[in-house]
Short mmCIF file of the C-alpha atoms (twelve columns), coordinates in Angstrom:
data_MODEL
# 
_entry.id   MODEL 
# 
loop_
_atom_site.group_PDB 
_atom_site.id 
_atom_site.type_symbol 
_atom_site.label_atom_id 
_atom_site.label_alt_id 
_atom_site.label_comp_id 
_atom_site.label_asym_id 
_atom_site.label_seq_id 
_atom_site.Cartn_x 
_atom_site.Cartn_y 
_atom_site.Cartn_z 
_atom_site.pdbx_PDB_model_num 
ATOM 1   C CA . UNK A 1   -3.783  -1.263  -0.458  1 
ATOM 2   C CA . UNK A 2   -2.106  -4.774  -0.193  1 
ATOM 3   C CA . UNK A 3   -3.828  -7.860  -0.837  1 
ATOM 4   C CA . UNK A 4   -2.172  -10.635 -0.357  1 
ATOM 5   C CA . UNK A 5   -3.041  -14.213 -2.098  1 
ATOM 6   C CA . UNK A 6   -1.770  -18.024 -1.566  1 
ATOM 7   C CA . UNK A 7   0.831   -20.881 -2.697  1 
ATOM 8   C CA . UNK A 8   1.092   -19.872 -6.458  1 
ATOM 9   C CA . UNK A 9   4.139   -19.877 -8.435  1 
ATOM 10  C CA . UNK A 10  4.131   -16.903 -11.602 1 
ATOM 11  C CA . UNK A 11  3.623   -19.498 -13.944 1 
ATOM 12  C CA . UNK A 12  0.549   -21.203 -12.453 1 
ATOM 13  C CA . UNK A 13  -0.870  -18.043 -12.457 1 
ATOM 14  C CA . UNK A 14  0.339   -15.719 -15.362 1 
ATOM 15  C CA . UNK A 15  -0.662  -16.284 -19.046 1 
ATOM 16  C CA . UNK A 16  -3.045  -19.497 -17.487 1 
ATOM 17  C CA . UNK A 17  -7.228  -19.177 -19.609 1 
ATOM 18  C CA . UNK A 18  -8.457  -20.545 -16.317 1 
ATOM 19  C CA . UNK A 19  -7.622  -17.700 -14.371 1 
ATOM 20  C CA . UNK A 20  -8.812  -14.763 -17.312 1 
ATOM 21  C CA . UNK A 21  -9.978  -12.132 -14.768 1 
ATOM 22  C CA . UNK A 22  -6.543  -12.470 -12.460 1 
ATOM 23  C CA . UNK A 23  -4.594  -12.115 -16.629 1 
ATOM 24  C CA . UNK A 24  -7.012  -8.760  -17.545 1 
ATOM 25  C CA . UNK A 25  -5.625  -7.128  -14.414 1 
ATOM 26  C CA . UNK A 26  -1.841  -8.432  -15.273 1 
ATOM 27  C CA . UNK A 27  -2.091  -7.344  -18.826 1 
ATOM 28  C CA . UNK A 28  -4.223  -3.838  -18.418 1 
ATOM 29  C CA . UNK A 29  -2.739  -2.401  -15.212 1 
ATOM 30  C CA . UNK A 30  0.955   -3.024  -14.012 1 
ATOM 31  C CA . UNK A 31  2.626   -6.503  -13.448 1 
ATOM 32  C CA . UNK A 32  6.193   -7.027  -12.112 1 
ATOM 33  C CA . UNK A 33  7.503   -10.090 -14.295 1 
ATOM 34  C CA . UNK A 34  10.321  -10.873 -11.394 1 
ATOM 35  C CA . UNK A 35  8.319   -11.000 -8.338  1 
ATOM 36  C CA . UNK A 36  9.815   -13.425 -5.707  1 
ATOM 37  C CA . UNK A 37  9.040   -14.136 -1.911  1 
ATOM 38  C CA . UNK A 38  11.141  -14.055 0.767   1 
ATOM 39  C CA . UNK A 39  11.067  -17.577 1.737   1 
ATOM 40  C CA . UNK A 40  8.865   -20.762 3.132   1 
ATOM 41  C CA . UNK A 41  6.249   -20.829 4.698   1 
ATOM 42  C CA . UNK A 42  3.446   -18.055 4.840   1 
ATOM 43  C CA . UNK A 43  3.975   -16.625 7.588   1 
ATOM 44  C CA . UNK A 44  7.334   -15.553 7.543   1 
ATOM 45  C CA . UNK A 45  6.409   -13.617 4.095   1 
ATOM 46  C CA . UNK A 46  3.655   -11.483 5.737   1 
ATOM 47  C CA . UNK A 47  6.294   -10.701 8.781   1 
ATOM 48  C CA . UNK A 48  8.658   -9.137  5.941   1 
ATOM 49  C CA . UNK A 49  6.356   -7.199  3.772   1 
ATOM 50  C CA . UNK A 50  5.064   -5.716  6.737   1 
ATOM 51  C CA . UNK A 51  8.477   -5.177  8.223   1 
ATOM 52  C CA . UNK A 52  11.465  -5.420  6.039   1 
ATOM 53  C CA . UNK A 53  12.640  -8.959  8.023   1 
ATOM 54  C CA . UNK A 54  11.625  -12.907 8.735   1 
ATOM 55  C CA . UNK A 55  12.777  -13.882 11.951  1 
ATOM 56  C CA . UNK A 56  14.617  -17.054 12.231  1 
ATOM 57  C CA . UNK A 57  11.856  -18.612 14.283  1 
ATOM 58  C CA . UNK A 58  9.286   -18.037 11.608  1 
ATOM 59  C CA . UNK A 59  9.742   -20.802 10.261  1 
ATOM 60  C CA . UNK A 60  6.462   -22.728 11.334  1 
ATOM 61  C CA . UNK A 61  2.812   -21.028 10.830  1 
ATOM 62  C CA . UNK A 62  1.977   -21.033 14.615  1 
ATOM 63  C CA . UNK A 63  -0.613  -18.744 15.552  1 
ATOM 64  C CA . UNK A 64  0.922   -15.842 17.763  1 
ATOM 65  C CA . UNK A 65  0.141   -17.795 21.316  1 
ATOM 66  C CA . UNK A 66  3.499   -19.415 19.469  1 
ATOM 67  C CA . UNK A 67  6.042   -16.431 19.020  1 
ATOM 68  C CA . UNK A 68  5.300   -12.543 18.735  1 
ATOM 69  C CA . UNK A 69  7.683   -9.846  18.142  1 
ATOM 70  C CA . UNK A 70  8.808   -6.190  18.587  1 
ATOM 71  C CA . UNK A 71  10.319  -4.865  16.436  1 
ATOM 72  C CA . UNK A 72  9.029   -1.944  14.427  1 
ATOM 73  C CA . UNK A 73  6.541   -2.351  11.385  1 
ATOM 74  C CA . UNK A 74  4.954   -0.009  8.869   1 
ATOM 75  C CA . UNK A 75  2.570   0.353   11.377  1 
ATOM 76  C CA . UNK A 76  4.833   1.798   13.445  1 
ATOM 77  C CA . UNK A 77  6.017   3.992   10.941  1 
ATOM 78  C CA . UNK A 78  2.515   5.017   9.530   1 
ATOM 79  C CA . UNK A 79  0.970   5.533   13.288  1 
ATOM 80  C CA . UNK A 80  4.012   8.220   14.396  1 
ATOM 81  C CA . UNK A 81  3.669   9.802   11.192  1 
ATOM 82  C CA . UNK A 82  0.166   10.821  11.582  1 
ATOM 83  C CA . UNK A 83  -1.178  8.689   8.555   1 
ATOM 84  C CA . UNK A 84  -4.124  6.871   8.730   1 
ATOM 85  C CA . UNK A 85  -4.485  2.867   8.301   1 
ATOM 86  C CA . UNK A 86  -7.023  -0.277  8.947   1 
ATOM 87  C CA . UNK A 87  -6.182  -4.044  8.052   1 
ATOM 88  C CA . UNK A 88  -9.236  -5.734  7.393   1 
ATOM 89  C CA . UNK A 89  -9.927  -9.571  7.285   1 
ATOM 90  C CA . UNK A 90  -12.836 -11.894 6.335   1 
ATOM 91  C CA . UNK A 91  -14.498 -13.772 8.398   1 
ATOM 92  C CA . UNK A 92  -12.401 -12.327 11.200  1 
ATOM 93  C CA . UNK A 93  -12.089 -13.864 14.776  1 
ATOM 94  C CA . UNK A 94  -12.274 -11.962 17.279  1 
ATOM 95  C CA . UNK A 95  -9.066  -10.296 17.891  1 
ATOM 96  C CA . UNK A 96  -7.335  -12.529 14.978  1 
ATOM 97  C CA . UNK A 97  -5.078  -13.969 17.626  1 
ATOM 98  C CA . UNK A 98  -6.860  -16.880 16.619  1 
ATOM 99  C CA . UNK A 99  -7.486  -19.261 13.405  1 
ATOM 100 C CA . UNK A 100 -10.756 -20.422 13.398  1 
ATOM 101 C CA . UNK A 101 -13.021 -21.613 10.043  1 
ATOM 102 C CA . UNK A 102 -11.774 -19.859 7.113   1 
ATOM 103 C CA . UNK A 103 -9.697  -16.562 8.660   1 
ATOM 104 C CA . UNK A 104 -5.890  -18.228 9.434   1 
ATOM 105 C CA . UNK A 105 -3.619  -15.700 11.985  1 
ATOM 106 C CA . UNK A 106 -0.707  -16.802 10.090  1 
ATOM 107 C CA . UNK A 107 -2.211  -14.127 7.215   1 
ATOM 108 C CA . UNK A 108 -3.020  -11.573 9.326   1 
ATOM 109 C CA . UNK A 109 0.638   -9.817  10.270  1 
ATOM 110 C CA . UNK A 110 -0.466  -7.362  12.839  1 
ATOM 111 C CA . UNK A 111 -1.640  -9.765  15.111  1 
ATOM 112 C CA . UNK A 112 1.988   -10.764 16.043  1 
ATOM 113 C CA . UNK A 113 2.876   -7.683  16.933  1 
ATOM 114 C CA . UNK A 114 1.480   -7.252  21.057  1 
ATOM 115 C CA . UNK A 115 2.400   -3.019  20.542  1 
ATOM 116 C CA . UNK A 116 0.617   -2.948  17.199  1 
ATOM 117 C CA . UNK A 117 -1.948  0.002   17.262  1 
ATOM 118 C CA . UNK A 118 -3.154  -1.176  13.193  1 
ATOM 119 C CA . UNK A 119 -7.109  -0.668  13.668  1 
ATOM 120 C CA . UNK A 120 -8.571  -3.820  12.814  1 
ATOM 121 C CA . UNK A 121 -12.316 -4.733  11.064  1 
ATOM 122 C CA . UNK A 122 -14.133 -7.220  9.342   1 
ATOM 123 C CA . UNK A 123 -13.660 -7.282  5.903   1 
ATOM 124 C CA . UNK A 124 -17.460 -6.411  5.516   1 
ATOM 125 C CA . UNK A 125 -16.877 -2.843  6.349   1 
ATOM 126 C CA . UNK A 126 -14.218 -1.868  3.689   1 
ATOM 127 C CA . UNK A 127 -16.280 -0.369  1.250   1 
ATOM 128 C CA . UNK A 128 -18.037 1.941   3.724   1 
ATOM 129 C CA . UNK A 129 -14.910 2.989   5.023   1 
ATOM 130 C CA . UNK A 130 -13.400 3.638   1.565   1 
ATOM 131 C CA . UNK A 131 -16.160 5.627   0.368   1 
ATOM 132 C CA . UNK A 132 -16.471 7.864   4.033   1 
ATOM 133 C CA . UNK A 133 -15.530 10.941  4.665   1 
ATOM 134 C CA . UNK A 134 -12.054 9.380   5.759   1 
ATOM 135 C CA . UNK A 135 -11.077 6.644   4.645   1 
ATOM 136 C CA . UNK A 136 -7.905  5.102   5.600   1 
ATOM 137 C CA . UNK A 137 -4.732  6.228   3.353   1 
ATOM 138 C CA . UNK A 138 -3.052  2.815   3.988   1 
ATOM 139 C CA . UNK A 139 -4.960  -0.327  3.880   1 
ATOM 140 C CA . UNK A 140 -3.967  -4.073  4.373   1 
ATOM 141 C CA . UNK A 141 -6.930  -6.777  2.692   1 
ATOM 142 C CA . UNK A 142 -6.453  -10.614 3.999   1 
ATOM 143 C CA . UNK A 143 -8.976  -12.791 2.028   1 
ATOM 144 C CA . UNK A 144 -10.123 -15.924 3.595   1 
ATOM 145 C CA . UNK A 145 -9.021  -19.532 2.764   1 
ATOM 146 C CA . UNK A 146 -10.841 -20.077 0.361   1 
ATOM 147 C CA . UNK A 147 -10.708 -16.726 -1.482  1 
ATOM 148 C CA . UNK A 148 -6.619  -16.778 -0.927  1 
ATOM 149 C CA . UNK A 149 -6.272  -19.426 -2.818  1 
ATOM 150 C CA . UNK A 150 -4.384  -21.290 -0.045  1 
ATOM 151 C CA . UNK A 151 -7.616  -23.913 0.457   1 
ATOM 152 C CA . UNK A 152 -9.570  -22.715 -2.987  1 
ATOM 153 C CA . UNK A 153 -8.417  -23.052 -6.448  1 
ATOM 154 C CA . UNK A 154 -7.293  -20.709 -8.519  1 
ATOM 155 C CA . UNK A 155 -10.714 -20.294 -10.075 1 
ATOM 156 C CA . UNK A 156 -11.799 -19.623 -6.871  1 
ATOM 157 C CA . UNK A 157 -9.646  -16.558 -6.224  1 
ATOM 158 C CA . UNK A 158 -10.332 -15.477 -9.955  1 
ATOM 159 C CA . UNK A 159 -13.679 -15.161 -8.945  1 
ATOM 160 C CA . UNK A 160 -12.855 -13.662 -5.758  1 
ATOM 161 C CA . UNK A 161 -10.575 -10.827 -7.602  1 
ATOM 162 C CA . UNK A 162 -13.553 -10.254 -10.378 1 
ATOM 163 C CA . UNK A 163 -15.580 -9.696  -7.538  1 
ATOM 164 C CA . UNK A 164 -13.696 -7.712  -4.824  1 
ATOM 165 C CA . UNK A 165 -11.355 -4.855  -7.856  1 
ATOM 166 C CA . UNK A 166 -14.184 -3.716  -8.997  1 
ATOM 167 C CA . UNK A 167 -15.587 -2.866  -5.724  1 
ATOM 168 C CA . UNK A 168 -13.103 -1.084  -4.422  1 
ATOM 169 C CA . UNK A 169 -12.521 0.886   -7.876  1 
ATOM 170 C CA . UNK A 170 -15.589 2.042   -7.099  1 
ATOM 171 C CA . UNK A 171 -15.090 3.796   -3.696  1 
ATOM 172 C CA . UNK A 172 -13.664 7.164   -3.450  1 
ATOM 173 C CA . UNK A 173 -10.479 6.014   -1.811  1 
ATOM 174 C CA . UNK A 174 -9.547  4.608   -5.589  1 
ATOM 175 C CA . UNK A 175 -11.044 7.673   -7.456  1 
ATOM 176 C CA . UNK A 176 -8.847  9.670   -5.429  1 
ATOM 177 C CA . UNK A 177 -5.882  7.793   -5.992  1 
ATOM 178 C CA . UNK A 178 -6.070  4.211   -4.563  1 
ATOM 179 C CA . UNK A 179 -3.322  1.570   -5.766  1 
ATOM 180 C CA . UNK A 180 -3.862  -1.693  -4.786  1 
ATOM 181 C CA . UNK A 181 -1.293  -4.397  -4.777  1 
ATOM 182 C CA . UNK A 182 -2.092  -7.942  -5.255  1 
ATOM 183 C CA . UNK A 183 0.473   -9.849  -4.685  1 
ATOM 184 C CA . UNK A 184 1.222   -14.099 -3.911  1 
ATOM 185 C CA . UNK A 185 3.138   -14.838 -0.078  1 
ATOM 186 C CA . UNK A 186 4.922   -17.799 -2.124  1 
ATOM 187 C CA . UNK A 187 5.582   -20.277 -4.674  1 
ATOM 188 C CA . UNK A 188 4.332   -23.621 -3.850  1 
ATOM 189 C CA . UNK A 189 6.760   -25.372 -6.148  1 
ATOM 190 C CA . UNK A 190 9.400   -22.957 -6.604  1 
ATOM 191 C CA . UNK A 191 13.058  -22.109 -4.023  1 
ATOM 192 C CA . UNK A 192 14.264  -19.470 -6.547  1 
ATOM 193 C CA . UNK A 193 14.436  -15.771 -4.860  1 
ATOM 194 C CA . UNK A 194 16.341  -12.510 -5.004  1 
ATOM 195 C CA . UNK A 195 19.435  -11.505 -2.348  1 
ATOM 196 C CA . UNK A 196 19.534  -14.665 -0.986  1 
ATOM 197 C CA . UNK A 197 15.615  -15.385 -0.751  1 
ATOM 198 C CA . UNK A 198 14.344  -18.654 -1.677  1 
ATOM 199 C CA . UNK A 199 10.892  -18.107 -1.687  1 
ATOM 200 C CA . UNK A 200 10.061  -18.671 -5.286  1 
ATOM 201 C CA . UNK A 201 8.638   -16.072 -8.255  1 
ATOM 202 C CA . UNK A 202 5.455   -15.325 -7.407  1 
ATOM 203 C CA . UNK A 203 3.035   -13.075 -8.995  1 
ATOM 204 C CA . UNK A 204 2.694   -9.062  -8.220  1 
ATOM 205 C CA . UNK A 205 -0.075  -6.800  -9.334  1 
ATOM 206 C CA . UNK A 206 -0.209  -3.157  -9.259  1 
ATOM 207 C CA . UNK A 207 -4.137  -1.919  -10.025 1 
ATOM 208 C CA . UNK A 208 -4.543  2.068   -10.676 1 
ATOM 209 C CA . UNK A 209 -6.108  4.404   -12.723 1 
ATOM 210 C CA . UNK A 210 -2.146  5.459   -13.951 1 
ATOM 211 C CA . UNK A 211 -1.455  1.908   -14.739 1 
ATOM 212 C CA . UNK A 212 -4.971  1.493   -16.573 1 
ATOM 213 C CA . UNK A 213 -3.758  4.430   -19.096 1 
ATOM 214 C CA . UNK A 214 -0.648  3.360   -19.823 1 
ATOM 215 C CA . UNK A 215 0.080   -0.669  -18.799 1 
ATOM 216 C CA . UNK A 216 3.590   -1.785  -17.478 1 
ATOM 217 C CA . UNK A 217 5.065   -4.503  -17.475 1 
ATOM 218 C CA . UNK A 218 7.985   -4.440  -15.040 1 
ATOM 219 C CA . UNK A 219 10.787  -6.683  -14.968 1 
ATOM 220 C CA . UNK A 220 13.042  -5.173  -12.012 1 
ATOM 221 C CA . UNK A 221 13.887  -8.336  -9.351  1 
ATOM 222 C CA . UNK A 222 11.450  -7.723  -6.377  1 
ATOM 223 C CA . UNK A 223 11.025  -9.514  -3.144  1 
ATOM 224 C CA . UNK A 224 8.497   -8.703  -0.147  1 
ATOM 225 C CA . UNK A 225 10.933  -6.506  1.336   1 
ATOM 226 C CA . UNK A 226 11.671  -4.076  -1.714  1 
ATOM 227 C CA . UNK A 227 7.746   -4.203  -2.372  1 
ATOM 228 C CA . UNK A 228 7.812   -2.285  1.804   1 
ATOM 229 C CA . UNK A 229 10.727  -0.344  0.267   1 
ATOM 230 C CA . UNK A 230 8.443   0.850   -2.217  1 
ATOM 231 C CA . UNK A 231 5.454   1.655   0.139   1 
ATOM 232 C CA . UNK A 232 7.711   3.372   2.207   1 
ATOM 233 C CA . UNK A 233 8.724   5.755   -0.150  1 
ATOM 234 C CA . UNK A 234 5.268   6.456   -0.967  1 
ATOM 235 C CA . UNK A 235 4.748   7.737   2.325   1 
ATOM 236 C CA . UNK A 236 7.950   9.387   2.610   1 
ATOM 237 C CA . UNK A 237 8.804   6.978   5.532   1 
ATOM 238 C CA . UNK A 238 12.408  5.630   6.086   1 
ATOM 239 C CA . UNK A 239 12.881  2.467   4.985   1 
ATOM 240 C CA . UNK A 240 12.674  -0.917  7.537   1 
ATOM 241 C CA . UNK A 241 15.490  -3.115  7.877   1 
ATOM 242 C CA . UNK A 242 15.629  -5.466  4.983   1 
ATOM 243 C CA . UNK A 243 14.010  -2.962  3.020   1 
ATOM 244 C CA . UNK A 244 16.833  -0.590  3.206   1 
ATOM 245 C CA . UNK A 245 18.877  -2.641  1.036   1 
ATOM 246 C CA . UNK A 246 18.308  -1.811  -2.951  1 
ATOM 247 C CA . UNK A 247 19.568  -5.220  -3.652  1 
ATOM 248 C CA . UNK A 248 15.767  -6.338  -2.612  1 
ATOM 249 C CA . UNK A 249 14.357  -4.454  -5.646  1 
ATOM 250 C CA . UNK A 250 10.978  -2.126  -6.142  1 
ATOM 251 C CA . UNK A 251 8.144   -1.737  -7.349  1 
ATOM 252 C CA . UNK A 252 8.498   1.619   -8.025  1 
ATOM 253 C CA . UNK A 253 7.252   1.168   -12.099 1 
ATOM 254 C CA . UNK A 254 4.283   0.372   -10.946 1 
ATOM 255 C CA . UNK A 255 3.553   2.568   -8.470  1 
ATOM 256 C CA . UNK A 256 4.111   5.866   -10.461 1 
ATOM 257 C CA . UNK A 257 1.077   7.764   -9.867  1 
ATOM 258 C CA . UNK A 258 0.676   9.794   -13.107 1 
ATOM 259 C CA . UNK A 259 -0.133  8.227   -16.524 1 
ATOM 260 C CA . UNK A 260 1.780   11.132  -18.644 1 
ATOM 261 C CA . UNK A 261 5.770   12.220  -18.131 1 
ATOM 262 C CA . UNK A 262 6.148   14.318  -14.799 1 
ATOM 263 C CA . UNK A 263 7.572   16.911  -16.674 1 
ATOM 264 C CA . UNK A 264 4.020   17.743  -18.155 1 
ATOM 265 C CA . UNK A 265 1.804   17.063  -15.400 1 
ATOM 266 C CA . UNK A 266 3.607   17.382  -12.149 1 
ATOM 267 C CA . UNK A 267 3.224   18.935  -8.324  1 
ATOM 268 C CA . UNK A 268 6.469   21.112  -8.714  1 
ATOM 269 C CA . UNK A 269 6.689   22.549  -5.139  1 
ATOM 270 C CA . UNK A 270 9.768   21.418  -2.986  1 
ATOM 271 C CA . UNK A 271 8.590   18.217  -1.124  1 
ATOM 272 C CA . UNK A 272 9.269   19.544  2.661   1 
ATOM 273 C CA . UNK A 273 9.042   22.516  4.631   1 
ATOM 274 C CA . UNK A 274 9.213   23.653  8.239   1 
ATOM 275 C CA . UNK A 275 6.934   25.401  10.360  1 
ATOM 276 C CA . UNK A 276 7.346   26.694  14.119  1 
ATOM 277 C CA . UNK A 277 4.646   26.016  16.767  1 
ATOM 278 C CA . UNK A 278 2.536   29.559  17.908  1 
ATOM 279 C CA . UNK A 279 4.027   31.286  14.665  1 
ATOM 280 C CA . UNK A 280 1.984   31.864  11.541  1 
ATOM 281 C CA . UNK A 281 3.054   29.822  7.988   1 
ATOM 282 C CA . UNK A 282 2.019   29.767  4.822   1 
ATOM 283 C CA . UNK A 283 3.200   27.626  1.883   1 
ATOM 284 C CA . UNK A 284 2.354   27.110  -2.013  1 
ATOM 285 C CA . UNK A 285 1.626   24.007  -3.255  1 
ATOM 286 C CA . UNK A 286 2.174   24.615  -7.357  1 
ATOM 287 C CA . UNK A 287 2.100   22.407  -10.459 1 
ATOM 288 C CA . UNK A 288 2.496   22.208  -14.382 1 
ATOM 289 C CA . UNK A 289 0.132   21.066  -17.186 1 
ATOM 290 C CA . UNK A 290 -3.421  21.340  -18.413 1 
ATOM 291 C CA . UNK A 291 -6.215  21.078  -17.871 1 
ATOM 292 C CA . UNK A 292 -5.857  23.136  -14.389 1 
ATOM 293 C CA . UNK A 293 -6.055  20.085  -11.644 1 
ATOM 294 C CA . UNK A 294 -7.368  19.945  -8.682  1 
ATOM 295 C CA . UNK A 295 -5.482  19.759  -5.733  1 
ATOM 296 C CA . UNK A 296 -6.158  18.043  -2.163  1 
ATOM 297 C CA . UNK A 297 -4.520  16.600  0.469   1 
ATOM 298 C CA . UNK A 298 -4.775  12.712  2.204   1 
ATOM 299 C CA . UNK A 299 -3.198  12.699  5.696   1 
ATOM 300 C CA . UNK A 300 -3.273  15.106  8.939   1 
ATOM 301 C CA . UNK A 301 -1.047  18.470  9.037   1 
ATOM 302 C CA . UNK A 302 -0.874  19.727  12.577  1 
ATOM 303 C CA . UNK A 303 -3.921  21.488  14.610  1 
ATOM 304 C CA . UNK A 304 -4.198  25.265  13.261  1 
ATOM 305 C CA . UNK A 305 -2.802  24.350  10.061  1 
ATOM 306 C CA . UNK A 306 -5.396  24.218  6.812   1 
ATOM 307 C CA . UNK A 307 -5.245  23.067  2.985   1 
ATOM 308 C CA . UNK A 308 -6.926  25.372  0.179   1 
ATOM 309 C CA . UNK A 309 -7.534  24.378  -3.250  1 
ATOM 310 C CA . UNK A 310 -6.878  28.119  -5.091  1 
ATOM 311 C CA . UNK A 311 -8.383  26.362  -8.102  1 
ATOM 312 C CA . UNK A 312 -5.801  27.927  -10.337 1 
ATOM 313 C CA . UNK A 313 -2.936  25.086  -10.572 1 
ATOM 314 C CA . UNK A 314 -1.858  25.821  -6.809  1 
ATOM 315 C CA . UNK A 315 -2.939  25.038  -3.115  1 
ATOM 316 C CA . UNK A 316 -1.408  26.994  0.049   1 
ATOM 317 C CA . UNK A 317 -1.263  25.311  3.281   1 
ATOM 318 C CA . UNK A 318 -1.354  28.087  6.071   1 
ATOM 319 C CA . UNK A 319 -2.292  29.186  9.615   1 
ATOM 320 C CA . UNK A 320 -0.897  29.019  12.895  1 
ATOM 321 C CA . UNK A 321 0.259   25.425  14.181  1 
ATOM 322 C CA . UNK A 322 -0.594  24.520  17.625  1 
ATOM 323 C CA . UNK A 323 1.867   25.102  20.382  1 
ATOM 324 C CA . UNK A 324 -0.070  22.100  21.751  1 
ATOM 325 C CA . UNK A 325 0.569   19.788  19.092  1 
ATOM 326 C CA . UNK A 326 3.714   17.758  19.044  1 
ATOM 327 C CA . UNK A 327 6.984   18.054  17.311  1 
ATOM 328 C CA . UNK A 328 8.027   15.889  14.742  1 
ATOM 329 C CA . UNK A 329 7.156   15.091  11.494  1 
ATOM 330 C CA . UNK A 330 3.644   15.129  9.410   1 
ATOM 331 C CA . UNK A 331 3.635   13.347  6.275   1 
ATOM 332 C CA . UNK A 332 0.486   14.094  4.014   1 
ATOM 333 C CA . UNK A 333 0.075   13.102  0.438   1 
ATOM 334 C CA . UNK A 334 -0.559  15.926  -2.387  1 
ATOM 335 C CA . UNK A 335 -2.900  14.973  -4.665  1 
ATOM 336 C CA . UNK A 336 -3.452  16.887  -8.294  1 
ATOM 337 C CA . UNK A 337 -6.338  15.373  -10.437 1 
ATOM 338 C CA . UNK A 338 -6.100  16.323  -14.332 1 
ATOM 339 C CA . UNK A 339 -9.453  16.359  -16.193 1 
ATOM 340 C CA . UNK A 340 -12.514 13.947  -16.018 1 
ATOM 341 C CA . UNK A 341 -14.526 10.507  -16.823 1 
ATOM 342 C CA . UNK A 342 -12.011 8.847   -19.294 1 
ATOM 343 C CA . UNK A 343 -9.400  11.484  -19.824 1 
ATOM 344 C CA . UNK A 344 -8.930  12.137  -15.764 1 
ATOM 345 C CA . UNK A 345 -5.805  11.287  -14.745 1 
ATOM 346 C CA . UNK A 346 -4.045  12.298  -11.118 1 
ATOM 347 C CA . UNK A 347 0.197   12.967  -9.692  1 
ATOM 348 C CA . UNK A 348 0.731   12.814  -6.071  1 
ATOM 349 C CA . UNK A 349 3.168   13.756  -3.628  1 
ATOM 350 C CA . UNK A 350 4.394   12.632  -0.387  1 
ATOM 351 C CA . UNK A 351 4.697   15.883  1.336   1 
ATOM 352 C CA . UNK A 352 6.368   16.053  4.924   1 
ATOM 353 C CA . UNK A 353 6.223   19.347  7.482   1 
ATOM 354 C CA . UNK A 354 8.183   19.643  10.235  1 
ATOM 355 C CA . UNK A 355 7.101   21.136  12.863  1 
ATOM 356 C CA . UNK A 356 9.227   23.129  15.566  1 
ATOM 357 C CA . UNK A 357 9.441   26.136  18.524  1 
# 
């Protein structure tokens, strides 16, 4: 999940008694100390976290009647790949092609994109979604105004963050996994960025049950197109323009999905595997350490195809793929969940299957 929050440079934020709820979640979960956006204003920021790139005529926060674009997104990448999604907004408008009270376009990235096919709600739903029987893998949060910080003050989005983590730890989407990202579109007083970005250091966030037993504190050089780069990976997509450059940083340290050393707890199966259409396949899913985990999957495998938890330290994935189903690539995400209550802690892995005939 990505949440993304208003106009604050690191140090207005960070280490500040006014904001103590926003500092519990820097100093108990994962924080990346180097954190910068891409540039000024907003708007061009949300373009590249969603896409890896800031178009030149960005450069105002026009609502899309102004400029759209085509050019592919995660959204893209997420929607060919089979994985599900939903960007939710308060106090939504409509479509969100329009700004209207306290819900501003210019925060909402997947309204500038006419081909997007990102399912859209009202922020009011989220909770019900995360806690249904299938709840979107990748999720996109815009706060309102006020709650953004970009029109509130920063005790105002303190109290909106004290309010809205704990409600999502609470869904099944975050006991199963769930990472949310909170991170700042830009520095309101600050030009300083990496590879050439001048969008100021901002602060980033990384929330999960990993990063809750064992903090980080990161201080790789980050920008809104290595934190895609990172989200990419996670999913086992290729990476987006800007974000195939390494020179834009990760956020990979925070984003490590196990709280012990892999080589004690880890999903040890290779991370692909092929199957042909019409022709039966079977595949073990196998992993190290104790307590036995359990193992289940997040994401679609192709018609015919089924996941079994052998409740032994493997899973198989088997059956006969679909002829009707189409070729290409389906990315799911392994999930192994160690123990329970305080000592439960979970690995994952981004596992793709090809399928061909």
């Amino acid at each position: 999940m990505v949440v993304m929050m208003e106009n604050k440079n690191f140090s207005e934020v960070i280490g500040q008694s006014n904001q103590p709820f926003t500092n519990s979640l820097a100093n108990n979960y994962g924080l990346a100390t180097q954190s910068y956006a891409c540039c000024h204003p907003s708007l061009p920021n949300y373009l590249d976290i969603v896409s890896g790139q800031a178009p030149a005529n960005s450069t105002d926060d026009a609502d899309p009647s102004a400029h759209t674009y085509s050019f592919p997104t995660l959204n893209t990448q997420l929607h060919a790949a089979g994985i599900s999604e939903r960007a939710y907004a308060e106090n939504l408008n409509g479509n969100g092609s329009v700004s209207s009270g306290s819900y501003a376009a210019k925060h909402f990235p997947w309204v500038y994109f006419p081909a997007s096919t990102m399912p859209i709600a009202n922020s009011t739903s989220l909770v019900g979604d995360l806690n249904g029987s299938s709840p979107p893998s990748f999720v996109w949060y815009t706060p309102n105004l006020t709650n953004d910080e970009h029109d509130g003050s920063v005790q105002q989005g303190d109290a909106f963050l004290r309010g809205f983590i704990p409600s999502v730890q609470s869904t099944a989407w975050y006991r199963q996994g769930g990472q949310v990202i909170v991170t700042w579109d830009e520095a309101d007083s600050d030009n300083s960025g990496v590879n050439g970005g001048d969008g100021g250091h901002v602060p980033t966030i990384v929330v999960s049950a990993a990063n809750a037993a064992r903090p980080v504190k990161d201080s790789t050089r980050v920008d809104t197109s290595g934190i895609l780069r990172s989200i990419e990976d996670r999913y086992g997509l290729t990476h987006l323009a800007n974000a195939a450059n390494s020179a834009n940083g990760t956020i990979d340290a925070l984003l490590a999905t196990s709280s012990t050393p892999p080589t004690s707890r880890s999903i040890t199966n290779a991370p692909r595997a092929t199957a042909n259409a019409g022709a039966q396949f079977s595949f073990l899913v196998t992993t190290t350490g104790t307590p036995t985990p359990r193992l289940k999957k997040h994401g679609r495998l192709p018609r015919g195809l089924h996941f079994h938890n052998n409740h032994n330290g493997t899973a198989k994935i088997w059956g006969t793929p679909s002829s009707r189903d189409s070729r290409g690539s389906y990315s799911v995400t392994i999930i192994a969940t160690y123990g329970k209550g305080k000592t439960k802690q979970t690995t994952s892995q981004n596992f793709t299957l090809t399928l061909s005939g």
